[in-house]
C-alpha positions in Angstrom: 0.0 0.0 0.0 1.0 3.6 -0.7 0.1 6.9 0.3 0.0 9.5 -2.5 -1.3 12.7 -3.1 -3.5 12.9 -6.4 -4.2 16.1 -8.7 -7.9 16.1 -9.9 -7.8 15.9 -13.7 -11.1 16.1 -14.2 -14.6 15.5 -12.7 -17.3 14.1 -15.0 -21.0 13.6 -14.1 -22.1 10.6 -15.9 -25.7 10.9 -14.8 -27.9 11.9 -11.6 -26.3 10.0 -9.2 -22.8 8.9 -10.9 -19.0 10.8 -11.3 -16.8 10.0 -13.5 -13.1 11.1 -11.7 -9.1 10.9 -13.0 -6.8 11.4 -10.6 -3.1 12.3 -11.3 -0.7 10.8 -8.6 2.3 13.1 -7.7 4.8 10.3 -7.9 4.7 6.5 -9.5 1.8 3.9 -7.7 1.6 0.4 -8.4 -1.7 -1.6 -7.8 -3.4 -4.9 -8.7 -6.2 -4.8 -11.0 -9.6 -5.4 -8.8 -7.6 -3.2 -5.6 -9.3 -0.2 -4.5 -7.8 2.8 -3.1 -9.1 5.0 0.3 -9.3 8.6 -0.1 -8.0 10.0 3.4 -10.3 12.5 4.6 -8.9 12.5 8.2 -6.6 10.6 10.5 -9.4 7.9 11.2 -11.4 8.6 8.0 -10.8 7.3 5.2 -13.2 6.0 2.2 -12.8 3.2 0.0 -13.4 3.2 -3.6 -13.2 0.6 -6.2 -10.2 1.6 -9.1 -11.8 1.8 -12.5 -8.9 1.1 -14.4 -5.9 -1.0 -14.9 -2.8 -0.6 -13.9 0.2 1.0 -16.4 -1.8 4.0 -16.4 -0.3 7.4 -15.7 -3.8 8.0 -14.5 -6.5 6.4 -11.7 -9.8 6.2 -12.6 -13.0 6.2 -9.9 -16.4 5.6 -10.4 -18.2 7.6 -7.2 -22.0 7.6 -6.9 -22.6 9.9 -5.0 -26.1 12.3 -3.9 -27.0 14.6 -1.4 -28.2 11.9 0.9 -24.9 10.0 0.2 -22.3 11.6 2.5 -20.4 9.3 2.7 -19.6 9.7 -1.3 -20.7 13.4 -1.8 -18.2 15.1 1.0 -15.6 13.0 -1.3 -16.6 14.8 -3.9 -17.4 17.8 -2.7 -13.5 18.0 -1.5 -12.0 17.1 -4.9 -13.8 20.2 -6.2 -12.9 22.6 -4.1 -9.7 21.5 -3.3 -7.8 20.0 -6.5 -6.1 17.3 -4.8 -6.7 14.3 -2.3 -4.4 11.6 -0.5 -5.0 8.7 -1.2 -4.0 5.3 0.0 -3.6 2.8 -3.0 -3.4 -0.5 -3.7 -5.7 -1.9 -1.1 -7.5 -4.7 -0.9 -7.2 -9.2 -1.9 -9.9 -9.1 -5.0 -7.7 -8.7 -7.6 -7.3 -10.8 -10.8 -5.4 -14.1 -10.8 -3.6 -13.3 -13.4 -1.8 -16.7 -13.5 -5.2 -18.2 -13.5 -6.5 -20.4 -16.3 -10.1 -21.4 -14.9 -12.8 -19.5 -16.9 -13.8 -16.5 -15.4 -17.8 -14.8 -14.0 -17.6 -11.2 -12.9 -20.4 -10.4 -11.1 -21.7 -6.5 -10.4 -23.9 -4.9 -9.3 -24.6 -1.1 -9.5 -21.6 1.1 -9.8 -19.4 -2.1 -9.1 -19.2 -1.7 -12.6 -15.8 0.0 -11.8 -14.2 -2.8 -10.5 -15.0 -4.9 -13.1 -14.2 -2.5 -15.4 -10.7 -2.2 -14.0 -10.5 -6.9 -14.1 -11.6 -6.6 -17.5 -9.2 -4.0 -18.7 -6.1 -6.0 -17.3 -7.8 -9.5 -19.1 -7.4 -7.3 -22.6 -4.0 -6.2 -21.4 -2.5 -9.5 -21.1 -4.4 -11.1 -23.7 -5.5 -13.9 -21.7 -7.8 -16.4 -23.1 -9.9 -17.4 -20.5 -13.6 -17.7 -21.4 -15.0 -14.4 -19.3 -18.4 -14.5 -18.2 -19.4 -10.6 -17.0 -22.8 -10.4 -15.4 -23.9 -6.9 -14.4 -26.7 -5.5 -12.1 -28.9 -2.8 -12.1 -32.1 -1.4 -10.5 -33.8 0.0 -13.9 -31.9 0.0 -17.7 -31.1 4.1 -17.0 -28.3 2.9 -14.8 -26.0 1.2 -17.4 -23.8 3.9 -17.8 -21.2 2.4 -19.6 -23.0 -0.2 -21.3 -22.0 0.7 -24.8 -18.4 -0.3 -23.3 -19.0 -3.4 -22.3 -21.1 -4.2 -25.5 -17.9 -3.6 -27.2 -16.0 -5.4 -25.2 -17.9 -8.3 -25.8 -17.9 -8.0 -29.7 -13.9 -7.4 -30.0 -13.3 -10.0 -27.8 -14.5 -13.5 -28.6 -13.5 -14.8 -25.1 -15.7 -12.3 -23.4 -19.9 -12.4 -22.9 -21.6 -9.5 -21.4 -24.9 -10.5 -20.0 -26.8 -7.1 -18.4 -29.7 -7.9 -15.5 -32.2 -5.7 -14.7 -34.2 -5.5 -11.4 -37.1 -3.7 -12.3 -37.3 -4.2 -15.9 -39.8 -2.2 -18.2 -41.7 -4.2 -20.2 -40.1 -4.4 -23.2 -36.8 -5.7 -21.7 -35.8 -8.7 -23.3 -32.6 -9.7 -21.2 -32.1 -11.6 -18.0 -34.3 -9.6 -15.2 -34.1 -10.1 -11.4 -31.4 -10.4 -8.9 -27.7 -10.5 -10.6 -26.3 -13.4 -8.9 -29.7 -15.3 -9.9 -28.9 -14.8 -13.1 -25.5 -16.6 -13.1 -27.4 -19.4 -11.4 -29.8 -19.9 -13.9 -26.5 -20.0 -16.7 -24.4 -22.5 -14.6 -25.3 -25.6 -13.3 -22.2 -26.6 -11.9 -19.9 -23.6 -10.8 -17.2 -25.5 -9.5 -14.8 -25.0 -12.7 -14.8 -21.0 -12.1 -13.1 -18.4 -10.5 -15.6 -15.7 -9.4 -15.3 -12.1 -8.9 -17.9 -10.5 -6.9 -18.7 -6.8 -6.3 -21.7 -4.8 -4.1 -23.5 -4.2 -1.6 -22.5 -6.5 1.4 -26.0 -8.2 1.8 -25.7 -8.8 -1.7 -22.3 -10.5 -1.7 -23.1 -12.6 0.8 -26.0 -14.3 -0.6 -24.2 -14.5 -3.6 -21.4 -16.5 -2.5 -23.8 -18.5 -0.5 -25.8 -19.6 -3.5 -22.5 -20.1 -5.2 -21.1 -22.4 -3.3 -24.7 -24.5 -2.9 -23.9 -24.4 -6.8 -20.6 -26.1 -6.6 -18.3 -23.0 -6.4 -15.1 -22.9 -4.4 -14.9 -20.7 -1.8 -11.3 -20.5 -2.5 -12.1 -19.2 -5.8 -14.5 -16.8 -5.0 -13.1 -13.1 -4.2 -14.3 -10.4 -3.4 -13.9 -7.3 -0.7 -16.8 -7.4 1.1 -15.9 -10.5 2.4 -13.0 -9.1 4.6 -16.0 -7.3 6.4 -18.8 -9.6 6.2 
């Protein structure tokens, strides 16, 4: 882990609830892809943040959704704006991608995990590894894919790699998997013993996730994911 302070490139807002941030470290960082980063907003505060991007950037990208009733997110925000910098700690965190790996691969999301995903799947294309990658991601209502055009494209260049997008709430001319996220992997695989899984939101939903998992076959070894140092 390092402690580094970060000039704010830029702060995008990607829709009502969701920024789009690139930080520029003041010296060289070195991270896993799938490690998140804490922005240090006092001596016993700091917030954790999934890193959007892969390393060998000269850049870090977060995804923050943050509103008015989200403080914890917002005041994060609200500092990078008026202050053009931020300390961060980076390179946190035992989710990242088994690069070494060569078990098939489900990334699971949901919500604005997106970003860590996002950061797994960057580092896959990097290395040019082969392993078949099965990316499943989340969402309350089809509005909240904000970077689904990405992942489509992902999927086409990239014959190794299937998007599948799940919606909660679906309207009703939604013709895709609908429901809970994990659910939806369930229904795919029958037997999920053969997979590594990555697996990103909310704690509750984590939780039942793996739980269903593993009553699917999956190794708990081979299931990572965060919330699972705090659940």
């Amino acid at each position: 882990m390092q402690t580094v302070t970060c000039h704010i490139s830029s702060i995008e807002k990607l829709n009502d609830f969701l920024y789009r941030v690139f930080l520029t470290p003041t010296q060289a960082v070195t991270y896993k892809a799938g490690q998140y980063l804490s922005v240090v907003m006092g001596e016993k505060d700091k917030r954790h943040f999934s890193i959007a991007n892969a390393p060998l950037s000269d850049m870090i990208e977060l995804h923050i959704g943050a509103t008015p009733e989200n403080s914890y997110a917002m005041q994060v925000i609200e500092k990078m704006q008026s202050e053009g910098e931020i300390e961060v700690e980076i390179g946190k965190g035992d989710a990242y991608l088994r690069e070494h790996s060569n078990r098939p691969i489900i990334l699971v999301a949901g919500g604005t995990g997106f970003s860590y995903v996002k950061s797994l799947l960057e580092r896959i294309v990097q290395l040019q590894l082969e392993n078949p990658v099965y990316l499943y991601w989340g969402v309350k209502e089809y509005a909240h894919f904000y970077f689904e055009n990405e992942a489509v494209a992902w999927a086409k260049k990239h014959r190794n790699v299937h998007f599948y997008p799940v919606i909660e709430l679906p309207e009703s001319q939604w013709q895709g998997d609908q429901g809970y996220v994990h659910k939806a992997v369930l229904n795919k695989f029958a037997d999920l013993s053969a997979f590594d899984i990555y697996i990103v939101g909310r704690f509750e939903m984590a939780k039942i996730a793996r739980e269903d998992f593993v009553k699917q076959g999956a190794l708990v070894e081979h299931i990572f994911g965060d919330a699972f140092a705090f659940i």
